[in-house]
Structures are given as structure tokens and as C-alpha cells.
N, C-alpha and C positions, 0 to 999 in steps of 0.2 A: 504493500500500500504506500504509495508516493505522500506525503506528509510535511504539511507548512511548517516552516520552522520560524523560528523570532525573525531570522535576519537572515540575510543572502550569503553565503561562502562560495567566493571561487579561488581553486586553486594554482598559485602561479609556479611554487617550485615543489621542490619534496619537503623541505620544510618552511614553506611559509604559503600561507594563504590569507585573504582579505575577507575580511565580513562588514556588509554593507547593510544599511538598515532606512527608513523615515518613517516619523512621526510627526504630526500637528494634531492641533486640537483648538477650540473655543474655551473662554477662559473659567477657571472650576472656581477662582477665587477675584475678590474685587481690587486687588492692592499690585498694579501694574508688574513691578519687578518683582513680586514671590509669582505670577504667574509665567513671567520669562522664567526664572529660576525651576520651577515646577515641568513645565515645558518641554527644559533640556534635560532634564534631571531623568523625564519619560523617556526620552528619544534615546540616550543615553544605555539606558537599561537595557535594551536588545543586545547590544553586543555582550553587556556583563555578563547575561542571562547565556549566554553560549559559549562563557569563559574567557572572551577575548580581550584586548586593550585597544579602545579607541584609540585614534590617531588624531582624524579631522574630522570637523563640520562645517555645513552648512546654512545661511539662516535660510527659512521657507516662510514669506511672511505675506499673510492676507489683511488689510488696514483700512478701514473707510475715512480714507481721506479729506474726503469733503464734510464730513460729521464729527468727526474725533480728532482733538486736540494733539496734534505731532509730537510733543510731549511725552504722552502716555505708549507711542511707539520706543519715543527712548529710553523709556523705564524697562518695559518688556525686552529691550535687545540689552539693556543692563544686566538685567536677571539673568536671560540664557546666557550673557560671556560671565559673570559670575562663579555660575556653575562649570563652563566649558572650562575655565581656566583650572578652576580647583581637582577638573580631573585630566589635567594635564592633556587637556586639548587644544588641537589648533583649527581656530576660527579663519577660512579660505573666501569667506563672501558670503554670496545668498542672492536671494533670487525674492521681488515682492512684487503683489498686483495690489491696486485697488479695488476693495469689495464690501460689499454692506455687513458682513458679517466677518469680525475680526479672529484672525486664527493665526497659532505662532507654534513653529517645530522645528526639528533638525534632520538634516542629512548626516548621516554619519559612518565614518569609514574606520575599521579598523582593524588590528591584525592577530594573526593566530597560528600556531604550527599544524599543520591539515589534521596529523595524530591525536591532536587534545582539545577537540571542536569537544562540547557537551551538547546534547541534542536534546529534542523535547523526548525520543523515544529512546530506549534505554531501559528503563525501570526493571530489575530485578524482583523475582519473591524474596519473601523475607528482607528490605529496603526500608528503610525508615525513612518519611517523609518528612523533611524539615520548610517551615516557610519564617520569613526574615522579617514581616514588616504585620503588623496587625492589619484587620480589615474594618470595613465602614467609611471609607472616605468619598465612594460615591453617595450615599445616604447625606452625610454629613455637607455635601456641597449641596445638595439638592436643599438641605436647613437651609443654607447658609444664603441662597439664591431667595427663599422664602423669610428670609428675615427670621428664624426661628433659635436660628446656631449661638451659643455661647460666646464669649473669648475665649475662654478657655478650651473647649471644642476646635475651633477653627488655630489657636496655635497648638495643639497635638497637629492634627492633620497634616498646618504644613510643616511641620517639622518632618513629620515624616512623607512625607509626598517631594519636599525637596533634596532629604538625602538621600545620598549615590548609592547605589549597590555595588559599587567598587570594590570596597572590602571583602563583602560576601562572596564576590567574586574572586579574588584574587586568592581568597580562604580557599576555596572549595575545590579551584584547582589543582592548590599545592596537594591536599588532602586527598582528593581526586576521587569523585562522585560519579553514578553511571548514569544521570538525567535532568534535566532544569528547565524551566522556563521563570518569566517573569509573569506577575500576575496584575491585571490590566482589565483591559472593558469587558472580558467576558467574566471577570471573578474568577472565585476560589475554584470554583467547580467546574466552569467551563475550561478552564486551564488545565485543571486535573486530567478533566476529560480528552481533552489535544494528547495529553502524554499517555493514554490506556488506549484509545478507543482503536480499533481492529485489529489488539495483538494480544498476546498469551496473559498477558497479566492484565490485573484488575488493582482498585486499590480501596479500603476502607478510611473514612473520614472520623478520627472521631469530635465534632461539633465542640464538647463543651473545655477541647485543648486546643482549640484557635487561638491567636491572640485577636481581641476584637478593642475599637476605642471606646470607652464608656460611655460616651453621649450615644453611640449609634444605636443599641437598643432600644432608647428612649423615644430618639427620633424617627423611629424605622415603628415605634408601637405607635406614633401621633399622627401617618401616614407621610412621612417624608419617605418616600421611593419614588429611585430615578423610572423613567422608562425601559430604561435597557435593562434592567434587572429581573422584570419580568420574561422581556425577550430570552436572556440567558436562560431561564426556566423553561420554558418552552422548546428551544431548542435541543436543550441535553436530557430532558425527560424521560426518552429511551435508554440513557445511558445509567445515569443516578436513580438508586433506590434511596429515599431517606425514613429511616424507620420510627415509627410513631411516637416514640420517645424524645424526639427533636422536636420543639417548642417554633412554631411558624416564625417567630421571631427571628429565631439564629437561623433558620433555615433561607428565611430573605437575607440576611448579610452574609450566607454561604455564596449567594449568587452576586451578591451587590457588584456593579462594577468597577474597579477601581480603576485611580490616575498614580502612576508612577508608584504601584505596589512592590510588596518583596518578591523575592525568588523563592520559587516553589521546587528544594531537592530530593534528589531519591538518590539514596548512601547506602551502601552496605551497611546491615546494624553493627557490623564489630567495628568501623568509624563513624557511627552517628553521633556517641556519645564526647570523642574527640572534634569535631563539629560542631559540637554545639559550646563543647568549653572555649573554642579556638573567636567561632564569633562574638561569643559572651568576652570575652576579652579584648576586641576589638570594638567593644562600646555597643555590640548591636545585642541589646539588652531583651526588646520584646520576641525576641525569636524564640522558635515553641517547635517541640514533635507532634506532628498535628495528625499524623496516619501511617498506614505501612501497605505496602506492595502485595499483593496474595496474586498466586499464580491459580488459584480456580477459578478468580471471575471471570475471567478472558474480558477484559474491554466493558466492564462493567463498575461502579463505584455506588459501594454499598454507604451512609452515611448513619453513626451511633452516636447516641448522644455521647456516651463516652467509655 
């Protein structure tokens, strides 16, 4: 089965290949330069999520010109060289139109030995599912666009929506892991499901060992859900069982879809516990064993509370 992966790989010699990626997006938050920051922070992630090291980017930038204060475009190209810079990237240009509806992302290019690509497929039985960054941040943007969201709420999120998964990255491949992706508009589940769906293995979730952000239940029980989260539901309903023990609540922030989420791995269990000490020391504190690999579902994900 031929299978999308985060990012593009081609290969130029025996040891070195390029991994290409782009993202944009419309803005999650109101504060011009965390949404540049947040942005590149997304774009960014494809390559981590396949273990590589960016090189360069791109800006990709849509502006409505005629309505929006020019200003606020330089805050947003603030944010993303920000970030660009702090992960030792190089900013080559970009390319912008004008458009009534403002969107901002990156091209991005960067390198890897063809050998040590990590792919979404992979996942072993017996594999411990490790994910990096809590969820709810789609729920919590949709507060936030409703006037609903805390401060306190909206600075978790972007803290976490603006850091790198560079670390994680760089962690994962010293330790060397057999699967990953980043987790993004499809959510937890729909990502899970990229990495099971038409091959020998299957994987169980257990719900109540997520990390999730503490407003999100709050606001996901008052009816802040985005659109797409239902969509994710609907889509992988073939795929996910969740069993009756899982409270509709956490079961919506299983799907919620995120912006510039953690990385979703599968480790061997005799390194997961190494794994997890290795990013707990590297500051990335909310990270959580949140499932394991079973080789009887075949391309199925069963979901426990816990």
C-alpha cells in the first residue's frame, strides 16, 4: 500500500537525501507575531517528525492588502524568522499574493541520511506509543475565536503550539525508534490511524494517559468544537473502536485537530522507558505513554479509557 508520508524524501546520494515539506494556514491566535511564530513552528515539524534537520525556508504568504494594516504582515514575518532562526534555519525568500483571507506558512527543505528516514509506517507489536505535546489546542482556538478562552488557556497553548519538536526529534533518532509522525488537523486518532491503517498491526489508545490542556474539557463540554473534528470522526470510524468506558468528552479531544502538535512515536518497549527519561530531560515535561502496538488488530485502533 503506497502511503503519504509528513514530507517528501528524495534521494541524491547513498548517504544523503532531502526532505521537503509546506504548510500555511489562517491565523489560530489574535497576537500577529505568536501567529508567525506558531506558523513556522507547524511547517517546521514535518521534517522533525521524519527525523531530519531542516536547512531552509520559504515564506508563503496570502495578505489582504487593501484591508489590513502592513504592519501586522510584519509582525507575522517577525514570528516565523523568530522561530526559523532558533532552529537554525535559513530564510531564502518567499513568494506572497494578495487575498481577502490572510494565511502564512513555510517551505521547507531539509536533510537526512536515506538509512535513518523515520516513516509514518513502521510500528512494531509490542511498541510503546509515546506522544510529546498535550492535546486541545484546536478546541481551545475555536474558545478563543468565541471570546470564551482564559489567559491563562491561550498562554499554555501557545507555548506549546510555538515550541519546536526539534528536540524530540533529535532525541528519538539518537535512541532510534521504528515510527512517527506529527500530530496536526487530523488529531490524535486520525494520525494514529495514517500509521496502522492496511498493515499487520493495530494499536490501542489508552484515553485517560493522554496529556490533554485543562481548559479543553471545559470548553469542548460548553460546545466549543472546531468543524474538523467532527470531520476526523467520521472519516476514521471504520478504523477506531472507542469503548464505552471513554466519556464523549475525551473522546472529542481524541479527534480535536491540532496546530503544530507533538510527535506521535512507536519504540521498542525495552527503549521507551529510556525515551521518555531522555525527553523529560530535555525540558519536554508533558510527554506521556499514551498506547502500545498489538499485532492482532491488523489496521484497526481499539480506544480504553485506560
Amino acid at each position: 500500500m503506497e502511503r503519504i508520508e509528513d514530507a517528501g524524501v528524495y534521494k541524491l546520494t547513498g548517504d544523503l537525501a532531502i526532505i521537503q515539506t509546506v504548510d500555511f494556514f489562517t491565523p489560530v491566535v489574535d497576537d500577529p507575531f505568536t501567529f508567525g511564530q506558531i506558523a513556522a513552528a507547524n511547517a517546521l515539524s514535518d521534517v522533525y517528525a521524519m527525523g531530519g534537520k531542516p536547512l531552509t525556508a520559504m515564506n508563503i504568504v496570502c495578505f489582504p492588502i487593501q484591508n489590513m494594516d502592513i504592519v501586522v504582515l510584519r509582525e507575522i514575518i517577525k514570528g516565523g524568522i523568530d522561530k526559523i532562526r532558533e532552529a537554525g534555519v535559513v530564510l531564502l525568500g518567499g513568494h506572497s499574493v494578495d487575498d481577502q483571507e490572510l494565511k502564512y506558512g513555510l517551505s521547507v527543505t531539509g536533510t537526512i541520511h536515506p538509512d535513518k528516514v523515520i516513516r509514518k509506517e513502521g510500528a512494531a507489536p509490542g511498541d510503546k506509543l509515546i506522544l510529546t505535546k498535550p492535546l486541545g489546542t484546536g478546541i481551545i482556538s475555536t474558545a478563543i475565536k468565541a471570546g470564551k478562552a482564559s489567559a491563562q488557556a491561550i498562554t499554555r497553548i501557545v507555548a506549546s503550539m510555538t515550541a519546536l519538536n526539534q528536540k524530540a526529534s533529535e532525541i528519538m533518532q539518537a535512541i532510534g525508534v521504528n515510527a512517527c509522525t506529527d500530530i496536526t488537523g487530523f488529531g490524535l486518532l486520525g494520525h494514529a490511524a495514517e500509521m496502522i491503517e492496511g498493515t499487520d498491526v493495530g494499536m490501542v489508545i489508552y484515553a485517560n494517559s493522554v496529556p490533554v490542556f485543562p481548559e479543553a474539557k471545559e470548553m469542548a463540554a460548553v460546545g466549543m468544537i472546531p468543524g474538523g473534528l467532527n470531520r476526523n470522526r467520521d472519516y476514521r470510524k471504520s478504523i477506531v473502536k472507542m469503548e464505552k468506558a471513554v466519556d464523549a468528552i475525551t473522546a472529542d479531544i481524541l479527534f480535536d485537530p491540532q496546530t503544530s502538535g507533538g510527535l506521535l512515536i512507536s519504540v521498542s518497549s525495552g527503549k521507551a522507558d529510556l525515551l521518555l527519561e531522555k525527553l523529560r530531560q530535555a525540558g519536554i515535561l508533558s510527554v506521556a505513554e499514551v498506547g502500545e502496538v498489538i499485532g492482532e488488530l491488523k489496521g484497526k485502533i481499539i480506544v480504553k479509557s485506560a
